[in-house]
N, C-alpha and C positions, 0 to 999 in steps of 0.2 A: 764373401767370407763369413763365417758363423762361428764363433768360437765358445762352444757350450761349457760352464765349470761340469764340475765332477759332483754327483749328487754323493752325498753319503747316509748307509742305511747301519742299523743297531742291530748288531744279531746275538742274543744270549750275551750281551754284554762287550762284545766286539764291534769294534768300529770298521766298517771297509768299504774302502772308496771303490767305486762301480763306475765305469768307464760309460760315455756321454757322448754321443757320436756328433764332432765336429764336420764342416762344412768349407771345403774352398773348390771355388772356378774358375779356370781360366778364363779370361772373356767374359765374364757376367755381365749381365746387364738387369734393370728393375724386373722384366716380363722372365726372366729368365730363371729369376731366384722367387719369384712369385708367392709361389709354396712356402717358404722359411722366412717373407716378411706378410708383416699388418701395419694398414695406413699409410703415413704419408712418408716420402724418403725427406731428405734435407742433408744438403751439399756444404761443405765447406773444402775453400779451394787450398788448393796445395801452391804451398809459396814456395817449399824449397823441396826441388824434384828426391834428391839422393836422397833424405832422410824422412820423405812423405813429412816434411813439416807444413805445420798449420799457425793459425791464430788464436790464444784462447784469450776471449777478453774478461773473462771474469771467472770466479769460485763462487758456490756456496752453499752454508750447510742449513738445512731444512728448510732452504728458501731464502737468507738471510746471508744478504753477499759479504765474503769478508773484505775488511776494508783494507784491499792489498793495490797497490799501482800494477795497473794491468801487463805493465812492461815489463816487472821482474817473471810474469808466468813465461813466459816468451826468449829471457835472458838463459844461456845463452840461444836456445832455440826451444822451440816445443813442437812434439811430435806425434805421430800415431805409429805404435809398433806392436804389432801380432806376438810377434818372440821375447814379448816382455810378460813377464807377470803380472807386478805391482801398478799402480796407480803414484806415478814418480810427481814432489811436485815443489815449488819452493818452498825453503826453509820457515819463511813468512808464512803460508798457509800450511803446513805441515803442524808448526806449533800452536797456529789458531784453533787446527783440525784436534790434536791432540788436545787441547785444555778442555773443547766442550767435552769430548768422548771420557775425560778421564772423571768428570761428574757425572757421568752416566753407568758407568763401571767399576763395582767394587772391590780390590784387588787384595790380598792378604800381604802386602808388603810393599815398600817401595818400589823394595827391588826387583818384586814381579811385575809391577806395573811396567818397571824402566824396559824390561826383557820384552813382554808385550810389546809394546808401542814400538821397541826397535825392531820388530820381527824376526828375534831371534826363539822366543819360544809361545805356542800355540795356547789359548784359555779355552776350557771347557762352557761351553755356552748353551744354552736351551735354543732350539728354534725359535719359540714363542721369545722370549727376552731381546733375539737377536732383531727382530719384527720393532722393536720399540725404539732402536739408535737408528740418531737420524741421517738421511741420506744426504748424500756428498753431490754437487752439482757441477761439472764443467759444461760451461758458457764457448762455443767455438762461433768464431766470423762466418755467418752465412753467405750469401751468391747478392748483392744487390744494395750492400750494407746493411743485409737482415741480422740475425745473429737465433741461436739455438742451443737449444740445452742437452747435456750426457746428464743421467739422471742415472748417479751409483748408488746401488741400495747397499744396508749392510749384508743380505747377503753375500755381497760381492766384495765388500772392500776387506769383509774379514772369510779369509779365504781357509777353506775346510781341507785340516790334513787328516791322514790317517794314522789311527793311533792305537796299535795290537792291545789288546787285554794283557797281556805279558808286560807291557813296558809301565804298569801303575800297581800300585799298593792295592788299590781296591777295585777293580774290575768294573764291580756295581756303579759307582760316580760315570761311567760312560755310556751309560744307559739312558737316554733319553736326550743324550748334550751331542754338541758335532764340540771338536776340537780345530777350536780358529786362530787362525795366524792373523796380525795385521797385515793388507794390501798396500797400503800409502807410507810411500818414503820419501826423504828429505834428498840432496838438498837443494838442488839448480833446475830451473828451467822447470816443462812440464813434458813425459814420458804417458802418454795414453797406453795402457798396457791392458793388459783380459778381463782387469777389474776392473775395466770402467769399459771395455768392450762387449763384455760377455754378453749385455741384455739386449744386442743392436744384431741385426747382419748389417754387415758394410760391402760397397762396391769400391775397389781404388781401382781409380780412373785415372790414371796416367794420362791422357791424351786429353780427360778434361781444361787441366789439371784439376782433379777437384776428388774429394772421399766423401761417398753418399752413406748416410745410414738410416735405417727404418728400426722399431722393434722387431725383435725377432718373432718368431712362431711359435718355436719349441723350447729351447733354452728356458729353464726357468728362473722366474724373478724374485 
């Protein structure tokens, strides 16, 4: 499975998102998907078959684990699911996540800040700006007692909608910026969703039990 975001391009001041051609197999296997991975795979087993639940033992952002008890990511389960969007995760690391990003990000009001961070409305952001906020790490139980890292960049965790020329006062402010939504939500457990899938192809492996994933090929990062 390959689940590529949606790039978005600037045309005369219009924003529009341009379709990314996603990737699933039935049956896949490493030699199979070949093409759409690089390097090495890495397995983390599935504990709980119905909801491809996993183990995550740890968060953290640019490297720097938050200091969360590994059992609340896992509370009430934690998951990998294709059909999600967001990067779901507890309320613990959610507001940890949220105090760094909100010294990194200058907002014109409270209460755009609040709107932001709950994902209900999108901030005009530069590429280049977006390149500087630091990336979000899920820590998942590997095969042997090893352990392995999801490495969400922000292009991923702040997830690019599309935003007509029509729908803003000055057309020009959309030129040059993608318009981002936050990807990480509050409040239970941990929910692996697109943003924090998007840079991997994954194999699930039902008969392992086990969900392999490598960098992808094409998907950009």
């Amino acid at each position: 499975l390959q689940l590529c975001e949606a790039l978005v391009v600037h045309t005369s001041g219009n924003i529009v998102a341009t379709s990314v051609t996603s990737y699933m197999e039935v049956g896949a296997t490493e030699s199979s998907v070949s093409d759409l991975s690089q390097g090495a795979w890495f397995y983390t087993p599935i504990v709980e078959e119905l909801y491809y639940g996993v183990t995550v033992v740890g968060m953290a952002v640019n490297g720097t684990r938050l200091d969360i008890d590994c059992g609340l990511y896992n509370s009430p389960r934690s998951f990998v699911d294709s059909g999600t969007t967001a990067l779901f995760v507890p309320q613990a690391a959610y507001d940890a996540i949220v105090a760094i990003l909100s010294t990194k990000i200058t907002f014109a009001s409270s209460s755009d800040e609040s709107l932001f961070f709950s994902g209900q409305e999108c901030y005009l952001l530069t590429p280049a700006f977006i390149e500087t906020l630091p990336s979000i790490t899920v820590t998942l139980a590997g095969q042997g007692g090893t352990e392995f890292d999801l490495m969400v960049q922000p292009s991923h965790y702040l997830i690019a909608q599309s935003v007509p020329a029509s729908a803003v006062t000055n057309p020009a402010v959309l030129i040059g910026r993608d318009c981002r939504s936050f990807g990480i939500h509050p409040p239970c457990g941990t929910i692996i969703g697109i943003a924090a899938l998007a840079p991997s192809t994954c194999i699930f492996d039902r008969a392992g039990p086990r969900i392999g994933f490598a960098c992808s090929t094409f998907c950009r990062f």
